[in-house]
N, C-alpha and C positions, 0 to 999 in steps of 0.2 A: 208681360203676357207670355205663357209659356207656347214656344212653337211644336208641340208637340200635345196630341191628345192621351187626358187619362179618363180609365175606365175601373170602377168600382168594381172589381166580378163578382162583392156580395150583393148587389145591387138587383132588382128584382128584373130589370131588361136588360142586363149585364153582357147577356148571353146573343140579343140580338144586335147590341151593340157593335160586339163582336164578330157578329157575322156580317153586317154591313160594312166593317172594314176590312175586313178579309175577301169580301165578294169579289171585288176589280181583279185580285191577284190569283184566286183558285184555281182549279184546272176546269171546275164545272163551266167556267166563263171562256172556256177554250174548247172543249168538250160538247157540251149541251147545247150552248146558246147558238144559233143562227146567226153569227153574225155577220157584218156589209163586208168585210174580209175577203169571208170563205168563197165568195162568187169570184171575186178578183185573182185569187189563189187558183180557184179552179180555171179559170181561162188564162194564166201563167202555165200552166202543166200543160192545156190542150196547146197551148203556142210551141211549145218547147219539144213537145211530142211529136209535132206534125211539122215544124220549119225547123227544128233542128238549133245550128250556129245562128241561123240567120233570126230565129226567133230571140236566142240570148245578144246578140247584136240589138235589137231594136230595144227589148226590154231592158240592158245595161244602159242604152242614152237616154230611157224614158224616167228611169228611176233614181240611175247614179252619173245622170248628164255626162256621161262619158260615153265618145263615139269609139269603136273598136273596129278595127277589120279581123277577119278570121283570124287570121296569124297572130293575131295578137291577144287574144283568149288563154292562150297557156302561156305562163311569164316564164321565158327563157334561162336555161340554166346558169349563161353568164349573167344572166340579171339577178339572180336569186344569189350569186356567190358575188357579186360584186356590191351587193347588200351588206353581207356578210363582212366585206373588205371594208366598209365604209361603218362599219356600227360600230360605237365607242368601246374600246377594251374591257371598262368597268362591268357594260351591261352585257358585253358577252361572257363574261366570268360567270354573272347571275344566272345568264342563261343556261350554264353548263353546271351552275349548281342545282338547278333547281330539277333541268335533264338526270344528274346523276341519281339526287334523290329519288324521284318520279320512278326513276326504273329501279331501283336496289326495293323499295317497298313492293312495287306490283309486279317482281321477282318473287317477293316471299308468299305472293297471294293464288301463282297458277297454278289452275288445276291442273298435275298432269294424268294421264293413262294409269287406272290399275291394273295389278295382275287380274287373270279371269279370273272366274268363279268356277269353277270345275267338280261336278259331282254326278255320279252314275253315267257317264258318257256324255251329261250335255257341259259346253261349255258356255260361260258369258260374259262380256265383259262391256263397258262400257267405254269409245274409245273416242279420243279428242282429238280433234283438226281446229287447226287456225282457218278464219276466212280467210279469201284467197286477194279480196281487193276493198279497203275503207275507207271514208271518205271524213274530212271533221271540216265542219261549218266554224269561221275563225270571224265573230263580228268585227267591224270595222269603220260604221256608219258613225254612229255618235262619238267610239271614241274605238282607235284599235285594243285590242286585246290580244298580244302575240300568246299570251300564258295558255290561251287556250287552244293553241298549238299543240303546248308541250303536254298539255292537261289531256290533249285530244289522242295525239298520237303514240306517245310512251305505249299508255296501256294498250296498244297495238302492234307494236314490234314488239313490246315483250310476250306478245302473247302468238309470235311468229306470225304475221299477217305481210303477207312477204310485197305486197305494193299499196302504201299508202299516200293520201289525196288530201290536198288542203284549198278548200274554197274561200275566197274575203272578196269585199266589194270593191274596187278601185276608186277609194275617195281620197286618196293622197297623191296628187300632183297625174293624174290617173292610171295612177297603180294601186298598190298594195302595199303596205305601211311599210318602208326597209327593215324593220325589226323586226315583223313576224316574217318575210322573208329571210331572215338572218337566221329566226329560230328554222325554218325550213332547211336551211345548209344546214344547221347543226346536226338538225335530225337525219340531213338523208335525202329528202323528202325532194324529187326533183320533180314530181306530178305536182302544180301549181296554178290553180285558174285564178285569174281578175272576174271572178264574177260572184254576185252576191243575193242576200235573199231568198225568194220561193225558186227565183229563175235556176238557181246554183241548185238548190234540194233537187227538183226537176230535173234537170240537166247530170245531177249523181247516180239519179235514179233510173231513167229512161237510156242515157246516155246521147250523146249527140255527134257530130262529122268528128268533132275534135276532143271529147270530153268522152271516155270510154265508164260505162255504168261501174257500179263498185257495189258491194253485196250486203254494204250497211251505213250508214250514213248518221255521223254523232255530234255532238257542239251545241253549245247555245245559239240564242238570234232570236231576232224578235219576231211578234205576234204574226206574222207573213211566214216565215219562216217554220215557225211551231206547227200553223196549219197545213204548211204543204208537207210537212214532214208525217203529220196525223193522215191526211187525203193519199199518202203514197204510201203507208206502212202494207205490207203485205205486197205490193212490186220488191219493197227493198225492206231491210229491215233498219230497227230505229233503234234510239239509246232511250229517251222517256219524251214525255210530252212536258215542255216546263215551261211557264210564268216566270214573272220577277223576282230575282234578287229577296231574298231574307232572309232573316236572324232574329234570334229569340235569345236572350240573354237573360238566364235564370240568376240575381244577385240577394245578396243579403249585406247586412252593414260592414260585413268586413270586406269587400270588395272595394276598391280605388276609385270610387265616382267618375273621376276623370277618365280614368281607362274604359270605362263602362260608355261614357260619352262618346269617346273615340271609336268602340266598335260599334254604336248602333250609327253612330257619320257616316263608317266604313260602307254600314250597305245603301242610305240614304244616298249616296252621292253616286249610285247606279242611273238613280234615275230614270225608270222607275227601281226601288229598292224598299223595301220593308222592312222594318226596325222594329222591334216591341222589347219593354224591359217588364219581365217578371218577376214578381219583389214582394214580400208580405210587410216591408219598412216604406211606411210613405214617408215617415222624413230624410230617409235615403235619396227615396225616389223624385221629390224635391231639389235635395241636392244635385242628383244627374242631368235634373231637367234645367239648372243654373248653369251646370258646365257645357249643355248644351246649346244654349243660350250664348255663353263664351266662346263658344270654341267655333261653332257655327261661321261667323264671320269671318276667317281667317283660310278661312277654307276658297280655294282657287274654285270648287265645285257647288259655293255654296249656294247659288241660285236654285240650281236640282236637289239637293240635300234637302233643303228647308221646305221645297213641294213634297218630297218622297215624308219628311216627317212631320208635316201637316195633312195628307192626303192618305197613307198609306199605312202610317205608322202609334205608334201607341205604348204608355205607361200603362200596365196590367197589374192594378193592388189585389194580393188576395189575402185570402185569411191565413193560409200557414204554406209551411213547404210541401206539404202532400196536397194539397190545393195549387199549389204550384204545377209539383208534377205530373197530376193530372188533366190538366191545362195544356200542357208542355205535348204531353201524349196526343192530344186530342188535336193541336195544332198542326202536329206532324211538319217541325220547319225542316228546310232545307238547313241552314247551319243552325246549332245547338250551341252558345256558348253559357258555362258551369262558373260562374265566381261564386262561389259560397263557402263558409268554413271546413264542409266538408263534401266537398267538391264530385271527387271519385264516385262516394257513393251517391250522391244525388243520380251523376250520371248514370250510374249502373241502374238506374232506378225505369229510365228513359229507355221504352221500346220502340219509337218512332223518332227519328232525322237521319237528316242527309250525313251529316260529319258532326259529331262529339268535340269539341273545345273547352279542357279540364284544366283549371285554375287560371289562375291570376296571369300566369305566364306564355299564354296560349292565344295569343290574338286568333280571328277569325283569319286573316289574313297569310296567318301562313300557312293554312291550308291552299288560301289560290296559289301560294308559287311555290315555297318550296318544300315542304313536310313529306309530300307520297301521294294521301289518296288525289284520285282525281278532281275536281275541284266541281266537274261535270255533277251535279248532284240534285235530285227529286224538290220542286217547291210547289206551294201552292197545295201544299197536304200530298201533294203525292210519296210522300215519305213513308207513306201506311204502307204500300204496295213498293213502290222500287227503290230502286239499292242506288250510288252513287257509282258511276261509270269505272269501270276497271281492268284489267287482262282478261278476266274469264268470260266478259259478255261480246268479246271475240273468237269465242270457241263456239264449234259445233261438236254434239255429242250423238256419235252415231251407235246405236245398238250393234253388237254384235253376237251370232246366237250358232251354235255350233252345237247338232244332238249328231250321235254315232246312230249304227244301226237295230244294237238293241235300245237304245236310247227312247229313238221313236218308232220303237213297238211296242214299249212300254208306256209311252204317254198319249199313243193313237186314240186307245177307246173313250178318254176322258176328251181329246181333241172331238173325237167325232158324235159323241153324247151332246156337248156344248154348241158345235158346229147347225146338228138337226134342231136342237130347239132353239136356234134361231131360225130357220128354215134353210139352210146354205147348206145344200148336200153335197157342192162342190167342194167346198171346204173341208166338208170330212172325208170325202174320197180324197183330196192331196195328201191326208196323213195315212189314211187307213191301204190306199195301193202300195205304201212302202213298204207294208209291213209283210207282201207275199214274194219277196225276194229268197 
């Protein structure tokens, strides 16, 4: 029996199929729905808001049974380097490879300052600051993730953000996993909290006795997480609103079954993680679902895998490859991986995901650690609308507007024509007083 569901998409309910297994992971189901959460979420903020330390004290023992005293909310600088000291050679290399990458790509991506725009006396230009303070949520509960460190913070010191902040939960001997620590020296990063959750989102946002606010707040985490980050946007600013883990892997028969098996494992063993393989060869798609089948059990993660690819996930047969990628479009996944003959241009084809994965050679995975983009990336359809996390979504861009003096005696009467027929007489006296000098 195959552990994974297929779906007909010529099938006449093909379409609602579909959307009952995509419902659990959308963003509508994070967004719209009411649910038993968002109350909980909301009295984590008001705690946090009004007792401060002492509110993330009682909610770190209520949630990650770890008791803290004040002092021990920020993990101290020799603790964070003597992580460092103690973290195997090999995985520190990884780490510095995957840093070098991260920043040599979201180097080639900032926007900087251009020259103004200058014509008849006015000048304009549009001009960029780095935020001054940001924060990255580094999950930690079910399993640590240092990558999202690196994934988090790169794109913020390249983008000049001159004090950066890393939150994770203290569920490792009650701290913070020595290796996302480790990644923390590597980076710099000596702002460091044991604390995790809505309480930490809160706590970035509001800021507390020990925990000083920061001006944007980015990272995955889970469904607690997602909504304190939605419930605070406008206090602080946010990276997107994201759901679980997935991939869409568009193949055809010349793609490697087995490697196909392997990346749709890859996101299945997130748990929750979302896997669909789209394919217009159903005796392909047979074969993937035998390798998955194999390969499944050998997996240290396969408990959660085989939930995420019975509950979550799906074989999507259609009539051809333009049925594909309009499928593909309309899914708007977080990762996009391309095994098809001719790969590139399929992808060019695709105006909706998080990250593009073009041929055979391109696992989804080297996107999370070491390739460039951010790994931080739109799921649950939100692909339509946002972009995956990067330098520039740490920039502010402030108008800058410079008229001389015949400048603005020239553009007075049009200023104060517009000004009156909205009714704001003030408005057009500010231009039109200049002009009696």
């Amino acid at each position: 029996m195959s552990v994974i569901r297929t779906i007909q998409m010529t099938d006449a309910d093909a379409d609602r199929q579909l959307a009952e297994l995509r419902a659990p992971t959308g963003l509508d189901a994070l967004v719209l729905t009411d649910r038993p959460e968002t109350r909980a979420v909301r009295e984590v903020i008001a705690a946090v808001r009004n007792r401060g330390d002492d509110a993330l004290i009682e909610l770190t023992e209520r949630f990650d049974h770890v008791t803290l005293r004040a002092d021990e909310i920020r993990v101290s600088p020799d603790e964070i380097e003597a992580a460092r000291q103690q973290t195997a050679p090999a995985v520190l290399a990884a780490i510095r490879t995957a840093i070098d990458g991260l920043r040599r790509f979201q180097a080639s991506l900032l926007t900087r300052t251009p020259p103004a725009l200058e014509q008849d006396g006015v000048a304009l230009q549009g001009r960029y600051r780095p935020l001054r303070r940001a924060g990255a949520c580094v999950p930690g509960a079910a399993a640590p993730l240092p990558s999202s460190a690196i994934h988090c913070i790169v794109p913020a010191q390249v983008a000049g953000v001159a004090e950066t902040v890393i939150v994770a939960p203290p569920r490792y001997a009650r701290s913070i996993h020595p290796t996302t620590l480790a990644v923390a020296a590597e980076l710099g990063v000596t702002d460091v909290y044991r604390i995790g959750g809505a309480q930490a989102v809160a706590a970035l946002a509001l800021g507390t006795q020990t925990v000083r606010r920061v001006d944007k707040i980015v990272g995955p985490g889970s469904v607690y997480v997602q909504l304190a980050k939605r419930l605070l946007y406008g206090v602080v600013g946010i990276d997107m609103f994201a759901g679980p883990s997935e991939v869409v892997v568009i193949a055809d028969d010349s793609a490697n079954p087995a490697w196909v098996a392997t990346d749709l494992l890859a996101q299945a063993e997130h748990d929750p993680g979302c896997a669909m393989l789209v394919t217009a060869d159903e005796a392909f798609a047979r074969t993937v679902e035998a390798e998955l089948a194999k390969q499944l059990p050998t997996l240290s993660t396969a408990e959660g895998a085989r939930r995420s690819l019975e509950t979550l996930s799906a074989v999507l047969i259609v009539a051809d490859l333009d049925h594909a990628v309009a499928l593909t479009n309309e899914i708007a996944p977080e990762h996009l991986h391309v095994q098809t003959r001719d790969a590139a241009a399929v992808a060019d084809r695709i105006d909706s995901a998080g990250a593009i994965f073009v041929g055979p050679y391109s696992p989804e995975s080297s996107g999370d650690y070491v390739a460039g983009p951010s790994h931080v990336l739109p799921t649950g359809g939100g692909a339509r609308f946002f972009s995956g996390l990067c330098c520039n979504d740490f920039l502010r861009r402030t108008s800058m507007i410079t008229y001389s003096h015949e400048a603005i005696r020239k553009a007075a009467p049009v200023i104060a024509t517009l000004a009156r027929a909205e009714g704001l007489d003030a408005h057009a006296r500010s231009a039109t007083t200049r002009t009696d000098e």
